[in-house]
C-alpha positions as CSV (number, residue, x, y, z in Angstrom):
1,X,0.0,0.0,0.0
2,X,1.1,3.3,-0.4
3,X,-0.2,6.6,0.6
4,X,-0.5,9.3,-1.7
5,X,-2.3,12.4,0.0
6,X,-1.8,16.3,0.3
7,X,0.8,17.3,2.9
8,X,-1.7,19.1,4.9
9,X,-3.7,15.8,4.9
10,X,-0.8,14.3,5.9
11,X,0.3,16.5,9.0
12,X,-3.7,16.5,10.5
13,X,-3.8,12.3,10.0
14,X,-0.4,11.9,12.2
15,X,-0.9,15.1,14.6
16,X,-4.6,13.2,15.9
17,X,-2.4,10.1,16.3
18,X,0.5,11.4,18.1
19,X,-1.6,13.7,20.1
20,X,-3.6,11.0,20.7
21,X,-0.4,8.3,22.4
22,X,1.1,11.1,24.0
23,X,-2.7,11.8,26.1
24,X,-2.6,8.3,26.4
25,X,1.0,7.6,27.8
26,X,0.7,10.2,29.9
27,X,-2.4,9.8,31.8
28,X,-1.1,6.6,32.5
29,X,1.9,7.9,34.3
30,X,0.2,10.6,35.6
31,X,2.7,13.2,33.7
32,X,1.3,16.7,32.1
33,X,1.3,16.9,28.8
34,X,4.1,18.5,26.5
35,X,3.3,18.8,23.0
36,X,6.6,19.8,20.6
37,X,6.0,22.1,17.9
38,X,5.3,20.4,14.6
39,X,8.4,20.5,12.2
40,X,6.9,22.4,9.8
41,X,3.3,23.6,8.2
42,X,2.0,22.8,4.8
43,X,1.6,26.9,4.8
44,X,5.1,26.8,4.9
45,X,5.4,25.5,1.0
46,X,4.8,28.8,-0.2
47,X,5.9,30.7,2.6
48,X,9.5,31.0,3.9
49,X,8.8,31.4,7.7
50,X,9.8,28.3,9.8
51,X,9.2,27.6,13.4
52,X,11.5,25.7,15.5
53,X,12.8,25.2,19.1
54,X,16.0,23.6,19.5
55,X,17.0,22.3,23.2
56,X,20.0,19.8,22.0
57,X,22.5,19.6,19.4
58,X,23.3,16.4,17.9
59,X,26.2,15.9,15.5
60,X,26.6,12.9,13.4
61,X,30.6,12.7,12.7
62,X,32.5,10.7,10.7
63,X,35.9,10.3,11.0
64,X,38.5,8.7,9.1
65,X,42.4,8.6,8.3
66,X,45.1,9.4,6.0
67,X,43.6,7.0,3.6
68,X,39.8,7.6,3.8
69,X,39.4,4.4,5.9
70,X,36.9,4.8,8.9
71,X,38.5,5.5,12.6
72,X,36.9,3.4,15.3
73,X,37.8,3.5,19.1
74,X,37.9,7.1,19.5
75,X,36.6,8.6,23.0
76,X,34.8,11.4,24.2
77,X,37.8,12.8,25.4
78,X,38.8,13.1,21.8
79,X,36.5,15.8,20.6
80,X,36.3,18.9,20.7
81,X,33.4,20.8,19.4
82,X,33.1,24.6,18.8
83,X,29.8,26.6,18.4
84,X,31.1,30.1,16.5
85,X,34.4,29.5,17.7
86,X,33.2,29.0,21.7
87,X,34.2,25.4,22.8
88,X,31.3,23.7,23.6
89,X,30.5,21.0,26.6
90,X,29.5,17.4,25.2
91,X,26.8,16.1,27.2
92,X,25.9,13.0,25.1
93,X,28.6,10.9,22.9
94,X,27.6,7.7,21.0
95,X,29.6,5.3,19.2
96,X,29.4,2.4,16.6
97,X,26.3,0.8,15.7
98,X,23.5,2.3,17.4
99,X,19.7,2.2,15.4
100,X,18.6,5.1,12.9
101,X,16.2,6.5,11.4
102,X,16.5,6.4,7.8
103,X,14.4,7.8,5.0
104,X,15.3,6.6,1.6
105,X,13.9,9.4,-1.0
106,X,13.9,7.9,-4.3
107,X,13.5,10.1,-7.6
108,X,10.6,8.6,-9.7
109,X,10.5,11.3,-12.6
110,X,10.4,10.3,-16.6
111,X,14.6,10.3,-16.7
112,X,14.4,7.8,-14.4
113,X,13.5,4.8,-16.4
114,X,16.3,2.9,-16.8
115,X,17.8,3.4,-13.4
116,X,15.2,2.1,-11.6
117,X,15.8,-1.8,-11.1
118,X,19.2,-0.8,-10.3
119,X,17.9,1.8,-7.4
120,X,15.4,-0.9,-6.2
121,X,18.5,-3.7,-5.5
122,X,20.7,-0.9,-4.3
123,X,17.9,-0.1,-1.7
124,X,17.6,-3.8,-0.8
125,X,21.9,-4.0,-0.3
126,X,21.6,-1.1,1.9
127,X,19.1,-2.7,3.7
128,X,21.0,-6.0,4.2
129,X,24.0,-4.5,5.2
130,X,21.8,-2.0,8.4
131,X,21.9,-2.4,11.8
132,X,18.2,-5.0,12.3
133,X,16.8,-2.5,14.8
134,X,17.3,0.6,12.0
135,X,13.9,1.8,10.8
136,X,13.2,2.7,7.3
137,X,10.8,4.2,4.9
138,X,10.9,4.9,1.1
139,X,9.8,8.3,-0.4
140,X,8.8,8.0,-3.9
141,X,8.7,10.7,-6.1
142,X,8.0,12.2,-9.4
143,X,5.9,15.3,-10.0
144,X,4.0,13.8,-6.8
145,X,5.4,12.2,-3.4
146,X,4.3,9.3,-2.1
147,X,5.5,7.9,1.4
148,X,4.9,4.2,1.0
149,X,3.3,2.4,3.9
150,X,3.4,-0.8,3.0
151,X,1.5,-3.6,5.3
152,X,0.2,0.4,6.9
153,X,3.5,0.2,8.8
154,X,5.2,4.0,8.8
155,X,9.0,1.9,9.1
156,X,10.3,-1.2,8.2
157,X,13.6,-3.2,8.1
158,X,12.7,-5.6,5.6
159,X,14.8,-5.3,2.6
160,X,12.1,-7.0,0.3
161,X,9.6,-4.6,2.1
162,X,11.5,-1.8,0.5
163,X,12.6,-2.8,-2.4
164,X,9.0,-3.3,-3.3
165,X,8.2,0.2,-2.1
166,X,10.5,1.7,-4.9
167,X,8.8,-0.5,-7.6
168,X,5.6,0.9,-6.3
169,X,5.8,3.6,-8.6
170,X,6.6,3.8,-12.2
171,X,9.1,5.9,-13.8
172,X,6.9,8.7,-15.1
173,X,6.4,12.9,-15.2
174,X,8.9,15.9,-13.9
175,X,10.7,16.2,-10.7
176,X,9.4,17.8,-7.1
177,X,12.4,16.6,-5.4
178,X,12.4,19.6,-2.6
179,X,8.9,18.5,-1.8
180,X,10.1,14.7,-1.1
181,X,13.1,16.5,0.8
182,X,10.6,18.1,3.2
183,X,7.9,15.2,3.5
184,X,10.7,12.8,4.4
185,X,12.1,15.1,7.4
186,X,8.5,15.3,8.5
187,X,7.9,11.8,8.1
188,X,11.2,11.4,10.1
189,X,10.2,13.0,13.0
190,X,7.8,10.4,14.2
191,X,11.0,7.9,14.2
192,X,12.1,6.4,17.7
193,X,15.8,6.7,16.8
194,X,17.7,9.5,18.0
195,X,20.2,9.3,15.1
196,X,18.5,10.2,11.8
197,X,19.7,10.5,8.1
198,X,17.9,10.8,5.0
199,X,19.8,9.2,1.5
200,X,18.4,10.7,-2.0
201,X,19.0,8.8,-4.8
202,X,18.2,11.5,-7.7
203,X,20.1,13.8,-10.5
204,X,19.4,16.8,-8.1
205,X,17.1,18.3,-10.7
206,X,13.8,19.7,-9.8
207,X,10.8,21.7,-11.9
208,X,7.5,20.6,-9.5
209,X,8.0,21.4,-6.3
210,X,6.7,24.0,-4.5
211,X,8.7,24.3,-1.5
212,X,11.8,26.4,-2.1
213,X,15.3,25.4,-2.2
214,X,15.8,27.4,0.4
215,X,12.6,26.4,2.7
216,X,13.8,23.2,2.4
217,X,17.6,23.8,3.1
218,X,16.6,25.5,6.5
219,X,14.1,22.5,7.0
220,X,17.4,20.6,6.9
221,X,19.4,22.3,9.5
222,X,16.5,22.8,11.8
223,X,16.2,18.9,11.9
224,X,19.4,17.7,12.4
225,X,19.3,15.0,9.9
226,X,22.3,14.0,8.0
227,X,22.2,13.7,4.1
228,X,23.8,11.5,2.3
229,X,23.2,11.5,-1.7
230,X,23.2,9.3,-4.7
231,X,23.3,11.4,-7.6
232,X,22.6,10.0,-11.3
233,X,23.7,12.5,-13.7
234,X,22.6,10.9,-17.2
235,X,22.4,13.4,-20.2
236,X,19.1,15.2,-18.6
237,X,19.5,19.3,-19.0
238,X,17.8,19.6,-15.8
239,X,20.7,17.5,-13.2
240,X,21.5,19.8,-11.0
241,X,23.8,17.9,-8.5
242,X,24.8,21.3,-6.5
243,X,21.9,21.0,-4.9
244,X,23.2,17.6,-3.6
245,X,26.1,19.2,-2.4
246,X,25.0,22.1,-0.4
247,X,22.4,19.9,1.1
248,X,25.3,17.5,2.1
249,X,27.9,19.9,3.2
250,X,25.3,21.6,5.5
251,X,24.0,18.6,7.2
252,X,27.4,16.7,7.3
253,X,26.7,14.1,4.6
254,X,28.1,13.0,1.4
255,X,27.3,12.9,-2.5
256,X,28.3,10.2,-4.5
257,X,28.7,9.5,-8.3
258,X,28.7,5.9,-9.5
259,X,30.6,5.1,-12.2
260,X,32.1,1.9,-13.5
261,X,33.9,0.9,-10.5
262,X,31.4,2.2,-8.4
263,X,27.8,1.5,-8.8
264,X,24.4,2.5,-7.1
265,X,24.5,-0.9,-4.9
266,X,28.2,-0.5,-3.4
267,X,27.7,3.0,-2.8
268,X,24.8,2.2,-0.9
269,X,26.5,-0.2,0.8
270,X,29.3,1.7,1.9
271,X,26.7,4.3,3.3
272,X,24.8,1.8,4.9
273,X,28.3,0.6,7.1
274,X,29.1,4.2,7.5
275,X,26.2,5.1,9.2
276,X,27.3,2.3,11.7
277,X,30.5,3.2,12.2
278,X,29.6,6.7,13.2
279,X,30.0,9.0,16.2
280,X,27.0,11.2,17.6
281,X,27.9,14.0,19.7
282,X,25.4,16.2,21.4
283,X,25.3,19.2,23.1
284,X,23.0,21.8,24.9
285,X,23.5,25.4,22.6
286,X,24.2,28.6,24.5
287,X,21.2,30.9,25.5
288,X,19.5,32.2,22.6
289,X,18.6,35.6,22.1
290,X,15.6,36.1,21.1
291,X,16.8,35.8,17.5
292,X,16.4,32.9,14.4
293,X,20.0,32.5,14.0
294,X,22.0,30.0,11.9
295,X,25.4,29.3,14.4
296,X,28.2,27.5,12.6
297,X,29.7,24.0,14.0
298,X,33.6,23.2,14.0
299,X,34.7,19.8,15.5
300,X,38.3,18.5,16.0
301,X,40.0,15.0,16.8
302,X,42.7,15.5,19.2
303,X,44.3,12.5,19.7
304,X,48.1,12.4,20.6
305,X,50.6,10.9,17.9
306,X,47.4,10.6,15.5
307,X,47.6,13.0,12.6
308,X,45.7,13.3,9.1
309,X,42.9,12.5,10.7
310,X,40.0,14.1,9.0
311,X,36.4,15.1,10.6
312,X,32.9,15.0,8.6
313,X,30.2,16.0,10.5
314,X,27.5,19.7,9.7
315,X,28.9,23.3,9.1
316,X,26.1,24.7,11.0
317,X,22.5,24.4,12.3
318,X,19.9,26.6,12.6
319,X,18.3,28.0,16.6
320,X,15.5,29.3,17.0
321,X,12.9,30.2,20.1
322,X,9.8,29.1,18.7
323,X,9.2,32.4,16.9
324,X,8.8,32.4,13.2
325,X,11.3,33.4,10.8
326,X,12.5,33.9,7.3
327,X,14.4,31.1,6.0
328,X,18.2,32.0,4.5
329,X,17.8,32.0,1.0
330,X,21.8,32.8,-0.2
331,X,21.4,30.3,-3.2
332,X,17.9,30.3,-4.0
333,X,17.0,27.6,-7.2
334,X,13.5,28.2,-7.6
């Protein structure tokens, strides 16, 4: 099954259900009830005002050596992380395989054709090769998103499960790719993981959408997600793998190009056993001032006798009180 409904239709259906737990769970334990802000508003497609209240910082970092091979063992002792230049206390640290959330965000549009029984095994290897307690979901897309529910489940870690999600939809129309950006960080939100990344598998292009590149960008550092990317650049005049990037660079992810030695599957692979071999780092940010303000994020490995040892992890994120305010919009695409 798969569920193909307005955004607005989307946010009501799961606000009465998670409303509806959280009143639950917490008569039973006799708590008061705390309701977070949603992420974002369907208004907020053609509007550039986002809401957002962030209480703790989580980094997803990747480190690795001389040689690009992934560094294990490191401690919390070993970090050091800098909020505009102020060092920073790390109150939670994480490492090796703990569970994500993981949306998989799949571009459906008519350029598509041919890569898509290669996208559907590469989503099963990626799959195979996750942690078992990982929950997944698959974003279709073309010039409409669909968040495939299959069985009515909202995650699943069934690599059959979601390789069948990405046939669920043929190869057909243009390309709202920021609009499958944004639904999947919503969808994400109801995950039970604390880590989170979303992969896109697309050629970066986009003509349907209409969020903003720039909505969506500050969607992305408001949420904390990493972003890892998949791009297929063919012969299509509308690839526009930049987009890729800056989404990656801002959120600490990657973007990678198959070629012959590398193809969708092992590059999906190799994400799949990064994402285990990660480090989270979290931290509370300093008062905020009343302001939306995007603060940027340094982190170093200090680690005596260890050199060439390089960090990955998000330039910046974006705090806020609550208040609304107007999304940076630098590089605007649309």
């Amino acid at each position: 099954m798969n569920l193909t409904i307005s955004s607005s239709q989307r946010w009501l259906f799961r606000s009465c259900l998670f409303s509806a737990a959280i009143v639950v769970a917490c008569s039973l334990a006799g708590s008061p009830l705390l309701f977070p802000s949603p992420p974002y508003s369907a208004r907020a497609k053609s509007q550039s005002a986002i809401s957002v209240k962030t209480e703790l910082v989580v980094l997803p970092v990747r480190v690795t050596g001389a040689n690009g091979s992934v560094v294990s063992g490191l401690s919390l002792q070993d970090f050091q992380v800098y909020e505009d230049g102020r060092l920073q206390r790390v109150t939670s640290f994480q490492q090796g395989d703990t569970p994500v959330t993981v949306a998989l965000v799949v571009d459906h549009s008519r350029s598509m054709g041919t890569e898509l029984p290669a996208v559907a095994a590469a989503v099963s290897a990626f799959a195979h090769s996750s942690n078992s307690q990982d929950e997944m979901f698959v974003v279709d897309f073309n010039d409409a998103v669909s968040v495939e529910l299959l069985g009515g489940k909202p995650f699943t870690n069934d690599p059959k499960e979601l390789e069948e999600a990405v046939g669920a939809v043929s190869a057909r129309g243009q390309t709202a790719l920021y609009d499958a950006v944004a639904e999947a960080l919503l969808h994400l939100q109801l995950g039970h993981c604390e880590r989170r990344a979303l992969i896109i598998i697309s050629d970066g292009g986009d003509n349907a959408s209409q969020h903003k590149f720039s909505q969506v960008l500050a969607l992305a550092q408001q949420s904390q997600v990493l972003i890892d990317s998949i791009a297929l650049v063919g012969d299509n005049e509308e690839v526009n793998p930049a987009v890729l990037r800056k989404l990656a660079k801002a959120t600490g992810g990657t973007v990678y190009f198959p070629d012959g030695k590398n193809t969708v599957t092992s590059i999906s692979t190799r994400i799949a056993r990064d994402l285990r071999e990660q480090y989270t780092l979290g931290f509370a940010p300093e008062k905020m001032d009343g302001s939306h303000v995007v603060r940027k994020i340094e982190v170093r490995v200090v680690v005596p006798g260890r050199r060439g040892l390089h960090v990955q992890t998000r330039s910046s994120y974006m705090l806020g009180t609550g208040k609304t305010a107007a999304a940076p919009a630098p590089e605007d695409t649309k």
